[in-house]
N, C-alpha and C positions, 0 to 999 in steps of 0.2 A: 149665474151672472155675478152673484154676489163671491162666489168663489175665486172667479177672476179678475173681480176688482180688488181685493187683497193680495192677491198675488202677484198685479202690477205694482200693487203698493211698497210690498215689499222688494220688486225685482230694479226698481227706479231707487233703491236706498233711502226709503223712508223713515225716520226715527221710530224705534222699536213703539212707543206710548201711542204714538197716531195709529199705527198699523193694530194693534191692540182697541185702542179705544173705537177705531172705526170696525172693528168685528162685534166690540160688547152692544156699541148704539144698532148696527145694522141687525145683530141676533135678537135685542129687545123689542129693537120695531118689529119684527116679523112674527116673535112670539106675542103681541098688542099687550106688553107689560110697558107703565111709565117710568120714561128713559129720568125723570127727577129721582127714580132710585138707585143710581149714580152716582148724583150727586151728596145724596145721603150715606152712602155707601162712603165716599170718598172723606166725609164731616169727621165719620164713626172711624174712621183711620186715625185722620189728625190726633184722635182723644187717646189713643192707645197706649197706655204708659210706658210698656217697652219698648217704642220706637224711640222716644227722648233718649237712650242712650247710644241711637244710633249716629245721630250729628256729633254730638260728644266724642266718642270715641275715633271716628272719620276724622274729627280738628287734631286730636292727641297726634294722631297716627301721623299726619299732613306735616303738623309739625316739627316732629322726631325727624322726618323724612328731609326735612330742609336744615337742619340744626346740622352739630358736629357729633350726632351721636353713633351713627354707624362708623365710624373713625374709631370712636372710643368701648364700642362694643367689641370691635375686634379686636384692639390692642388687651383688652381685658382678655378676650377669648385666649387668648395667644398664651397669655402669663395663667391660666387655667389649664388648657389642653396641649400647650405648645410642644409638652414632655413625650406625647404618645406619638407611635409611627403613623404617618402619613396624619399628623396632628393637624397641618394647618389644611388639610381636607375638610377632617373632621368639625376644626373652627369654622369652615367655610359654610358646612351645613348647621352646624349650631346657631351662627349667627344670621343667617339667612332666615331658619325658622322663628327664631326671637321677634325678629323685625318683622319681618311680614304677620305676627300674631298681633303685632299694634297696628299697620298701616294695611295691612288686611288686602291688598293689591298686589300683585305678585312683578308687575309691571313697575312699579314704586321700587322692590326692591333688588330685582335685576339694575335698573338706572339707578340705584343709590349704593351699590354694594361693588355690582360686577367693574366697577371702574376700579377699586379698592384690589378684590380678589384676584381678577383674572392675573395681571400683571406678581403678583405676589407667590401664584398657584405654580409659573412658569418659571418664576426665578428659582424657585425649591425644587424644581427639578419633574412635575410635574408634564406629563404631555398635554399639548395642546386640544386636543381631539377629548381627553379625562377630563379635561378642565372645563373645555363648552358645557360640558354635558353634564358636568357638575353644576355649576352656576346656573345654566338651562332649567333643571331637573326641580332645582331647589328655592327658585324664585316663588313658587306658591308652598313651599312644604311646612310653614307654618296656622296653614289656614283651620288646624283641628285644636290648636292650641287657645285659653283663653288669652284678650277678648277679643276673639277672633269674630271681626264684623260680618261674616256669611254664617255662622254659629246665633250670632242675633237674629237673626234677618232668619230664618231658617225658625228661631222660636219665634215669634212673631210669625209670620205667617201659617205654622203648625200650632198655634195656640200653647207650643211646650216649653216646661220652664228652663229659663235660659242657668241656671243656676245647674242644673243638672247635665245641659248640654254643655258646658262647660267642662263638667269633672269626665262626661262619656269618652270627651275628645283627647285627654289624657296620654292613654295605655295606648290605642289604636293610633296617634301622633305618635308618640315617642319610640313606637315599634317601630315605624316606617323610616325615623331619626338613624334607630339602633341599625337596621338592615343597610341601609345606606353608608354609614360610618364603616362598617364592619368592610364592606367593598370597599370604599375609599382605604382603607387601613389595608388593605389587602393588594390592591392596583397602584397604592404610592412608594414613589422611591424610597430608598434608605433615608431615614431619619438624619437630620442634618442640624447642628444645634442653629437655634436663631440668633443674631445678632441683635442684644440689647441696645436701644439707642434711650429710655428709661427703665430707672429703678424700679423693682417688685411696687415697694411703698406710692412711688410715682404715680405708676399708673392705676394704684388702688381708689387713693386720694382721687384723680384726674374724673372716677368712674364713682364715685360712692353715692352724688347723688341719683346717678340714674337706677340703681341696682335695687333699690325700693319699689321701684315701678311696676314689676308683675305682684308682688307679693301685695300692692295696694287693692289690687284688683279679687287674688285669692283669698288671701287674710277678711278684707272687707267684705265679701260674698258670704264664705264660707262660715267663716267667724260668726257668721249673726249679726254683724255692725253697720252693712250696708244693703240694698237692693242694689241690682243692677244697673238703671239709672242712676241711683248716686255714686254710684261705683266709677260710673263714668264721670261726673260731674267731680270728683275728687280729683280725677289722673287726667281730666283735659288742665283744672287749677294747678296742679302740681304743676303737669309739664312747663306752663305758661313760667310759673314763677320759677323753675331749675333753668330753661332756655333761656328768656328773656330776663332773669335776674340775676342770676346765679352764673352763667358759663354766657348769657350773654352773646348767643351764636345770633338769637333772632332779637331785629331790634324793635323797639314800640311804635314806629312806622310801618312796619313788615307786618307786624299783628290782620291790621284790617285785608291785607291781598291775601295773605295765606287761610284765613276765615273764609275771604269769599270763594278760593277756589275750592276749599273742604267743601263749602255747600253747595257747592254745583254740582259734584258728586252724590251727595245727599238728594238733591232737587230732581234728580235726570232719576235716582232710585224710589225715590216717595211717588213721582208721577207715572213711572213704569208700576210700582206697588199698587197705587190707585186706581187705574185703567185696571189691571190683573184681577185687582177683587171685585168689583163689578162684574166683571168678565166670568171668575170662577163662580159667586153667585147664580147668573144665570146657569151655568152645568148644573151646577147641583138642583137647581129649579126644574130643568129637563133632566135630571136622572141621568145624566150623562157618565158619570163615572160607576154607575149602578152597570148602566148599559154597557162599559167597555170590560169591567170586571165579569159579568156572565157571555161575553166572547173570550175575552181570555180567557176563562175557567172553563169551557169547553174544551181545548186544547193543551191548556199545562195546570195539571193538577196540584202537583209538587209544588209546595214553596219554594223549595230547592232550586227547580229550572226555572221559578217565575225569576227569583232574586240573581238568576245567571241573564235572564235576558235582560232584566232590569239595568245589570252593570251594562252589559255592551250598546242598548241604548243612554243610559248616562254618558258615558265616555264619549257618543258621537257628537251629546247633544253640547258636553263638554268640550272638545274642539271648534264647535261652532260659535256659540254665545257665550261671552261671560258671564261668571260666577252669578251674579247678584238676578241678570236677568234670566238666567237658569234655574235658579232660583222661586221664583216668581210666578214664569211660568208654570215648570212642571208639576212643584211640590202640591198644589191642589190639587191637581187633576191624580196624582200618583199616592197619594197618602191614602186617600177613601179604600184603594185597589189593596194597598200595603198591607193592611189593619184586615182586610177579610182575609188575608195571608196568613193570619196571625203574626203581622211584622210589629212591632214595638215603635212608637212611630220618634223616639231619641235614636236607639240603631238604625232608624231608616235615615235620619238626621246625619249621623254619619257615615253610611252608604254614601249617598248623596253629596257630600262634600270630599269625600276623599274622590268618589268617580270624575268631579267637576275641577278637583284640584290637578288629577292627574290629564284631564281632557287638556289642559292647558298647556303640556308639553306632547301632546299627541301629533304627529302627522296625519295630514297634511298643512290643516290650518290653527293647530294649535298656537295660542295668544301668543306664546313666553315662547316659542321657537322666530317667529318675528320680529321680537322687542330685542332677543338675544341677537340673533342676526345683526340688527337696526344699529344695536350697542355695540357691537363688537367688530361689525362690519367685515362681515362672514357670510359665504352664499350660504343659503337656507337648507339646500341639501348638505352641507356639510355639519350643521345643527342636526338635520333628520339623524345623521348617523351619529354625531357624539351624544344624544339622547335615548339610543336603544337601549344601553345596559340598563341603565338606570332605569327608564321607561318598565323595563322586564322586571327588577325589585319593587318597581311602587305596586304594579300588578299583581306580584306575588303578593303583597301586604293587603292589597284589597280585597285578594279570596280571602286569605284569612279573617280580617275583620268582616268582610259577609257570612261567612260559615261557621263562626264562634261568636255570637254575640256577645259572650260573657265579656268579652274585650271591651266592648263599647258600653254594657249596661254594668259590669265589676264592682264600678264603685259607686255606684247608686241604690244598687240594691244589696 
């Protein structure tokens, strides 16, 4: 009964938090444990120090997003890689990744980019069908980069440190970067010089103060001069004062709507986080992930084919949910199983985010094949197929990053 009341729950489109929170209360009643430890549960959330850089960095991102910076990221891209063939492919994917590593939505950066690219991809001689499926492909391909917000949120609920998960996400990004570039370089027309409409110096100046911005992030991390919380708390002040003082794109009216809608995004993740760990507490209270590991370990021995099934259920579960409640959900239930794998639970970290990154350009309901669509106003099957190629290399990079972990652990250890 109680099976079937969730599943109405869910089948009527009920907000993920309710459908969650009424399995944790109904599984607590049934087990006679006090549903007040919920609530407590929820207290010991709020105190967690590295969630504070999660708001932070959602506001940075929000407001990069609404500024003139993707304008100016690309014109920099341009006067950087503009010399190599099939260059402004390759800018397309470079600056794709960039952005979406601060605004950490991949849907933010289709709608803030693809108006920019599409039109630019096709004037250089680009086809229409390389181009969907580029812009498609590459609206989440920043998400293993730092501070990539599903990289927080991912330590934070793994208890692991985000400083680490940062440097993991590196090699196994920039591989997926290199592979895709190399195709684009490969599938683009003859090199065609660009038409300057500014100077080198022009567009250096026009870019200088944004170009500090990752290095605030790494430098301060890495360096030893910040935590990750203040990490963030640095690069949301920055931004504020380079936007709204400095280039003056967002004005000090603007300030309070664009905060509130950053925290609504926070607000819908904190209350889906909250309900989840409640929720995941009780499994572990019944042994539940005890339980589903000694049935899977009846049948697949090998870490090998655990970590093959593991990708093809990520990826579906990736097409379905987004990132953050993918997130949320599984990683409880999936880390305890991981670790008696002997999986590293940072390379499980990004397993996980690349299978969820790439779930989003997945058919049939992959997120970023219907934002693209939406944007570009293009039937959807015609997205299915400008996203196979590429679809086929993020793939390829995924076995690789599963089957090498050195990729993911390199530079930590």
């Amino acid at each position: 009964m109680k099976s079937l009341f969730i599943l109405l729950l869910a089948l009527i489109g009920t907000p993920l938090f309710i459908v969650i929170s009424a399995v944790t209360l109904l599984s607590y009643q049934q087990a006679g444990i006090d549903t007040s430890v919920i609530f407590i549960e929820m207290t010991r959330l709020g105190e967690t120090p590295l969630l504070i850089s999660l708001p932070l960095f959602i506001f940075a991102g929000t407001l990069l997003s609404e500024s003139g910076t993707p304008q100016r990221i690309l014109k920099l891209s341009q006067l950087l890689l503009g010399w190599l063939p099939g260059g402004l492919a390759v800018i397309s994917l470079t600056v794709c990744a960039v952005f979406t590593a601060f605004t950490g939505a991949s849907g933010v950066t289709i709608f803030a980019l693809g108006g920019l690219l599409l039109p630019a991809l096709l004037k250089d001689g680009y086809q229409q069908r390389f181009s969907l499926g580029l812009i498609t492909s590459s609206g989440s391909l920043g998400l293993l980069f730092p501070p990539s917000l599903p990289l927080i949120l991912y330590g934070v609920i793994s208890e692991t440190r985000i400083d680490q998960l940062f440097l993991a996400g590196i090699i196994p990004g920039t591989l997926m970067l290199i592979l895709l570039s190399l195709y684009a370089i490969k599938s683009g027309p003859p090199h065609l010089p660009q038409e300057k409409t500014q100077s080198n110096f022009a567009i250096l100046k026009e870019t200088i103060w944004e170009l500090p911005l990752p290095f605030i992030v790494i430098i301060g991390i890495y360096g030893g001069f910040l935590v990750a919380s203040e990490a963030a708390a640095v690069t949301a002040l920055y931004v504020i004062i380079v936007e709204v003082f400095i280039y003056r794109d967002i004005s000090i009216r603007q300030l309070p709507g664009i905060m509130a809608r950053s925290m609504v995004l926070f607000g819908g993740i904190m209350i889906i986080l909250a309900a989840s760990t409640a929720s995941t507490n009780y499994f572990v209270d019944q042994e539940i992930p005890n339980r589903l590991f000694a049935v899977i370990s009846q049948h697949i021995e090998s870490k090998y084919s655990f970590l093959l099934l593991l990708n093809l259920f990520l990826l579906l579960v990736g097409s379905f949910l987004d990132i953050f409640s993918a997130l949320i959900l599984i990683v409880p239930l999936i880390l305890p199983i991981a670790q008696n794998y002997d999986i590293h639970p940072i390379h499980l970290g990004i397993i996980f985010l690349t299978n969820l990154q790439i779930g989003y350009c997945t058919p049939p309901v992959g997120l970023n094949l219907f934002l693209a669509a939406y944007r570009f106003e293009k039937p959807i099957l015609e997205l299915y197929r400008a996203s196979l190629p590429f679809l086929g290399l993020l793939v390829i990079t995924l076995l690789l990053i599963t089957y090498f972990p050195i990729l993911s652990l390199g530079l930590i250890f």
